[in-house]
N, C-alpha and C positions, 0 to 999 in steps of 0.2 A: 567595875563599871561596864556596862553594857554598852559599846560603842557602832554606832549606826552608820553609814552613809547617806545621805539624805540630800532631796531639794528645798531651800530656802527659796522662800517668795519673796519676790520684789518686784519693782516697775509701776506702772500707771494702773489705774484700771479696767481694764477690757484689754490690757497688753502685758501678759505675766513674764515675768522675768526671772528665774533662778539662779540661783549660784549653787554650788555641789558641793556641801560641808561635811566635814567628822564632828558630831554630835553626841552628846548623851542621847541613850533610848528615851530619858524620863527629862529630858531640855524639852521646851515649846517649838513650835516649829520653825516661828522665826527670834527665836532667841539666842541665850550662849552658845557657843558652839568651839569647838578644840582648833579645827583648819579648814581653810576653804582650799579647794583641790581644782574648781573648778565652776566653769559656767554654761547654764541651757536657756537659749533660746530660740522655741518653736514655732517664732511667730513667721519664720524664714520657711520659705518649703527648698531644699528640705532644711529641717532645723540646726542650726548652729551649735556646734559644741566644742568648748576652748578646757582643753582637762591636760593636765598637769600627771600623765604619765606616771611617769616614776614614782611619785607621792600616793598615788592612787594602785598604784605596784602593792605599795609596802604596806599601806592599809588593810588593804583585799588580804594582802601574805600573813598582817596579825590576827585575822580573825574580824575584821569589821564586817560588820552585816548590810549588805544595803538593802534600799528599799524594791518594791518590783520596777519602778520607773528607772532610778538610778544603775539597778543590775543590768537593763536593758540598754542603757549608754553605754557601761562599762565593757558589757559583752559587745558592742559594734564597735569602742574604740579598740576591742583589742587586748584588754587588761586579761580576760581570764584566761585567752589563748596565750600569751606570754606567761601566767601563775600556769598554764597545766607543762607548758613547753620547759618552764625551770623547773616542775618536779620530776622532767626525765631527765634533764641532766644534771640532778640530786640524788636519780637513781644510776647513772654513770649510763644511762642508752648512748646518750651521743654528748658533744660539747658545747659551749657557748655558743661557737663560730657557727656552728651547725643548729642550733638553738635561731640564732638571729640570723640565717638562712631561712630558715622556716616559715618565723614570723613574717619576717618581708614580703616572701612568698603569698602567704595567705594575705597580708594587706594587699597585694598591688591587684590578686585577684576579687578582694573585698573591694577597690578601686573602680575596677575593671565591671565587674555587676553592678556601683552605683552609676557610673559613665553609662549604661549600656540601657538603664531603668529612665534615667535621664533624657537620653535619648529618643525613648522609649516614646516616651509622655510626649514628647516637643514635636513627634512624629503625629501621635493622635492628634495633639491641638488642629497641626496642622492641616489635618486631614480635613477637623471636625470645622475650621474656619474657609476651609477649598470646599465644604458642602454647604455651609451655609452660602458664601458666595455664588456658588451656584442656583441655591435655592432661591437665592435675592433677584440675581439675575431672570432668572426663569418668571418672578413676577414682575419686574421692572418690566419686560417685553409683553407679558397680558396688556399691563397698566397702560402699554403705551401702544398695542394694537387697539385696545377699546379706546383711546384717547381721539388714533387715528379714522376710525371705524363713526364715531359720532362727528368727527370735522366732516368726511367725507360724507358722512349724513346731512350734516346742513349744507353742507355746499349744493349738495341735489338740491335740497329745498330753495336755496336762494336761487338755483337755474330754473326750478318749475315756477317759483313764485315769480322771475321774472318772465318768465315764456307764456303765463295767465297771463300777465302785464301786458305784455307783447298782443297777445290775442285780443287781449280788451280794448287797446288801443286803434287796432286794425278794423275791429267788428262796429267800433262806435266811426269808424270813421267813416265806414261800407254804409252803417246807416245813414250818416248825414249827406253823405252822396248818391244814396238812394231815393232820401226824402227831397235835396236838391234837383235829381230830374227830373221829376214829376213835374215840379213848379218849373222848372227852364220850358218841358214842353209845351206845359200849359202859356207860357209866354211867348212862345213863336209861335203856339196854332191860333192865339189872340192875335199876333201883329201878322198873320196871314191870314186870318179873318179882315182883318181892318184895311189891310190892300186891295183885297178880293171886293171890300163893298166899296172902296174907292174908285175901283176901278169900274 
């Protein structure tokens, strides 16, 4: 029997969910299956994976094939650096102790570059949210010099419209007490007419 590693699909629709099974090559994909070793889901950034180590040791060790998705878990959880680490100490290099020095080694620095990628990113958002901010800024202040720019436009208008007011008011007044002394004089050279012939 030709035995696989593989992901079974599960979950919702538009939200896939796997589990990491040992498998026949010629089982369906979400069918029978020998053991589950494990769970992937990539709907997390970064993606979550719950594997069962040791299980997943021993399979790798019999000859199970995985697929390219699953080799690619297996290789970041670590599985094949521990299969090449116990065939040098099958070939007597070094010992367990020295063995599980190793590995740890390379996990805390596999740790170490995802904390660091992590980082990384939450740097850029950062950055990219301090430039839009700014960006935003930068128009908020147009928006609200032309805001200020058009009040102080009508406000002239409402001072010139009142200072026409103003002048209309004055000029009609200039006329009515224009047209007014003409007649006042014509009424005192009449009542000094009228004396004169009285007299």
């Amino acid at each position: 029997m030709a035995t696989k590693i593989r992901l079974q699909r599960g979950g919702r629709k538009g939200y896939a969910f796997y589990s990491i099974v040992i498998a026949d090559a010629r089982a369906p994909r979400d069918g029978k299956f020998t053991e589950k070793i494990g769970t992937y889901n990539p709907n997390t950034n970064p993606a979550t994976v719950d594997l069962n180590f040791e299980r997943a040791l021993y399979w790798v060790g019999v000859g199970a094939q995985p697929t390219d998705t699953t080799r690619n878990i297996l290789r970041n959880e670590g599985v094949y650096m521990m299969k090449h680490l116990l065939g040098g100490v099958k070939k007597g290099a070094f010992d367990e102790a020295e063995c599980q020095k190793r590995f740890d080694a390379w996990k805390q620095s596999k740790i170490a570059s995802r904390e660091a990628l992590g980082k990384k990113e939450a740097d850029e958002k950062k950055a990219i949210i301090a430039k839009n901010l700014e960006a935003e800024k930068k128009i908020n202040e147009a928006i609200a010099k032309k805001v200020a720019d058009k009040k102080a436009a009508e406000e002239a208008a409402k001072v010139e419209e009142a200072a026409v007011a103003v002048a209309e008011e004055t000029s009609a007044e200039e006329e009515v007490q224009a047209a007014e002394t003409p007649v006042a004089e014509a009424q005192t050279t009449e009542a000094t007419a009228t004396e004169t012939t009285e007299a």
